[in-house]
Backbone as CSV, one residue per row, in Angstrom:
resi,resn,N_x,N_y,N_z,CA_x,CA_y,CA_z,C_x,C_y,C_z
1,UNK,-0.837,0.342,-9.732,-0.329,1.278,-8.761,-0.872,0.943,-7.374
2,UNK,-2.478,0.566,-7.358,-2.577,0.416,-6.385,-2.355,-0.797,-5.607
3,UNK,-1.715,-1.936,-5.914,-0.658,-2.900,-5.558,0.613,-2.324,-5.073
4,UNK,1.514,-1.806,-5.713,2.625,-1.304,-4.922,1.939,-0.472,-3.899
5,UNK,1.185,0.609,-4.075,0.652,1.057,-2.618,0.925,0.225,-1.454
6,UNK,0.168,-0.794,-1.547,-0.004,-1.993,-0.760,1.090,-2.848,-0.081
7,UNK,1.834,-2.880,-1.134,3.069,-3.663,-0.572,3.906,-2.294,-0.036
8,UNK,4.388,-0.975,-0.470,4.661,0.084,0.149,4.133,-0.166,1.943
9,UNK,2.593,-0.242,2.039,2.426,-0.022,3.441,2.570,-1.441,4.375
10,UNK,2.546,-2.576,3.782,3.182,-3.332,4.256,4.357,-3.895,4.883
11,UNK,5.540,-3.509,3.571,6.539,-3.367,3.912,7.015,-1.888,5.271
12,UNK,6.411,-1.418,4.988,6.724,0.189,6.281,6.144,-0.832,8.000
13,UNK,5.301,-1.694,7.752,4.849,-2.202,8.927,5.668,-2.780,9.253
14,UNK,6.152,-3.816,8.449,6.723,-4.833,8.669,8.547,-4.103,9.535
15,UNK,8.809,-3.220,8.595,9.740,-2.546,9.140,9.725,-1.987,10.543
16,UNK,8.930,-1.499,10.872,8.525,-0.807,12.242,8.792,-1.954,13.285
17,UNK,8.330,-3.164,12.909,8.251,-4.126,13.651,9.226,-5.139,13.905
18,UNK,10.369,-5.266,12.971,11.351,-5.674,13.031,12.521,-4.771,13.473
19,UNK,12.156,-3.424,13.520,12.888,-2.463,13.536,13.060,-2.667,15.540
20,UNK,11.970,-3.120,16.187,11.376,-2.603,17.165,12.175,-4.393,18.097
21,UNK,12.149,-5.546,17.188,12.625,-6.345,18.098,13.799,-6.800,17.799
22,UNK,14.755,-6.274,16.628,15.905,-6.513,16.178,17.086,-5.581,16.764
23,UNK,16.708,-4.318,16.594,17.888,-2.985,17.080,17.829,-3.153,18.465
24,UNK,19.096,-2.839,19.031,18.948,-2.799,20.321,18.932,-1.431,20.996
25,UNK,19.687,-0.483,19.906,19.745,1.444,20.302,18.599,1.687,20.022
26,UNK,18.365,2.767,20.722,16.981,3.787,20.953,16.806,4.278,19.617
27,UNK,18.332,4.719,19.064,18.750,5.494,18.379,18.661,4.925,16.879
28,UNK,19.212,3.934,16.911,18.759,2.987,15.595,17.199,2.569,15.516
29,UNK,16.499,2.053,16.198,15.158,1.832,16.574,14.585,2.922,15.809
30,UNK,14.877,4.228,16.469,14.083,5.706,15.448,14.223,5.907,14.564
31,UNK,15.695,5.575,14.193,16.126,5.797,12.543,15.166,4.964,11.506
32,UNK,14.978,3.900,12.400,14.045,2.582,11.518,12.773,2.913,11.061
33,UNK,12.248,3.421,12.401,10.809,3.771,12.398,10.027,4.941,11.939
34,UNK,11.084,5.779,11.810,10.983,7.311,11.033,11.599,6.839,9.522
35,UNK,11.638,6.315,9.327,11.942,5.419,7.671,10.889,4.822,7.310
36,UNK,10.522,3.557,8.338,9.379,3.049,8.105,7.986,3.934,8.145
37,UNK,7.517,4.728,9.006,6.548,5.699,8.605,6.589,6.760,7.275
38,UNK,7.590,6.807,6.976,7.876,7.655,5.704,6.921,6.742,4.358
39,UNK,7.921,5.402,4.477,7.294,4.266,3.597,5.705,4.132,3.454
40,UNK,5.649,4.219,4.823,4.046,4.184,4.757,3.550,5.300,4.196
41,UNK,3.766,6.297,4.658,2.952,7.986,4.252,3.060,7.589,2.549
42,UNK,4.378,7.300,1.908,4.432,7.299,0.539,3.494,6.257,0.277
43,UNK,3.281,5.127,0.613,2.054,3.953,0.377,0.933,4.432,0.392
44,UNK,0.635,4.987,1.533,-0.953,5.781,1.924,-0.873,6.912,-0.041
45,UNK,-0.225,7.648,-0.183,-0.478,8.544,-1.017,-0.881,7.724,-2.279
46,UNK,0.292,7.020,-2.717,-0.020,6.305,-3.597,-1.545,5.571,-3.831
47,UNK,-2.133,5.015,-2.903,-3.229,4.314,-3.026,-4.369,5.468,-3.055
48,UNK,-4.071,6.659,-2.232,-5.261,7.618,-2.416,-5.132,8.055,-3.964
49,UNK,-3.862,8.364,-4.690,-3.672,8.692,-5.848,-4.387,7.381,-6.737
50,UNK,-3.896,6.747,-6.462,-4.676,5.529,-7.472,-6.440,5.420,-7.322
51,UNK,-6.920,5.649,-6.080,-8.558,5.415,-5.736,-8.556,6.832,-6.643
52,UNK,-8.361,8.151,-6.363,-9.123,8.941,-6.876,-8.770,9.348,-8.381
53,UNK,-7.743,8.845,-8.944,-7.434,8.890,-10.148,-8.466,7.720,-10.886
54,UNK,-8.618,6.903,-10.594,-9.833,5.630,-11.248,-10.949,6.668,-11.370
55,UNK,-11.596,7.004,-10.515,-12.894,8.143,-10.759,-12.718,9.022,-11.649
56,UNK,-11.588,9.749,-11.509,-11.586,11.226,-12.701,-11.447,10.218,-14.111
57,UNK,-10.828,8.555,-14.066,-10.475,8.348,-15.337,-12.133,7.937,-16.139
58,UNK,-12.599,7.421,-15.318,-13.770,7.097,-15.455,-14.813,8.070,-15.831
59,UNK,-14.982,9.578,-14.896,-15.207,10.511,-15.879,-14.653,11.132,-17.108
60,UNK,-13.651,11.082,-17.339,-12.988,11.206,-18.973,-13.826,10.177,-19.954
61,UNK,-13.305,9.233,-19.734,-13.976,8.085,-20.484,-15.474,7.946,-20.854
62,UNK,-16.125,8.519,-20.179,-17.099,8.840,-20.707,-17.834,9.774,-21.757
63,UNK,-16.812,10.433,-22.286,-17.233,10.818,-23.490,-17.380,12.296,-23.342
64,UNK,-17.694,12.627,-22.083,-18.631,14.290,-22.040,-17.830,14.659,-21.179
65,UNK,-18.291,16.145,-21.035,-17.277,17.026,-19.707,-16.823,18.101,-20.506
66,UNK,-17.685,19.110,-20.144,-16.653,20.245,-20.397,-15.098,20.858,-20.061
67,UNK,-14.570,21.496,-20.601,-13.185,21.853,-20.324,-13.323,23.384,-20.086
């Protein structure tokens, strides 16, 4: 998971940036870049979901823990 994260926020960059020297409308330009930040926000989550999901799995796995 936390690979696609990665390529998620990559790809959102990469977009922003092609978005920025390819379109020539203002208007298309925003459409791009309010897409591409979306991409990212979903990348960013993903990777926080993956970092803090490894810890809780890691406390499971250990055997103990009340419920």
């Amino acid at each position: 998971m936390k690979l696609v994260g990665f390529g998620l926020l990559l790809s959102g960059w990469a977009l922003v940036v092609l978005a920025l020297i390819l379109l020539p409308s203002q208007a298309e330009r925003g459409a791009f870049v309010a897409a591409a930040v979306l991409i990212e926000v979903l990348g960013l989550g993903l990777e926080l979901r993956a970092h803090r999901g490894g810890e809780r799995g890691a406390d499971r796995g250990a055997g103990g823990g009340a419920r």
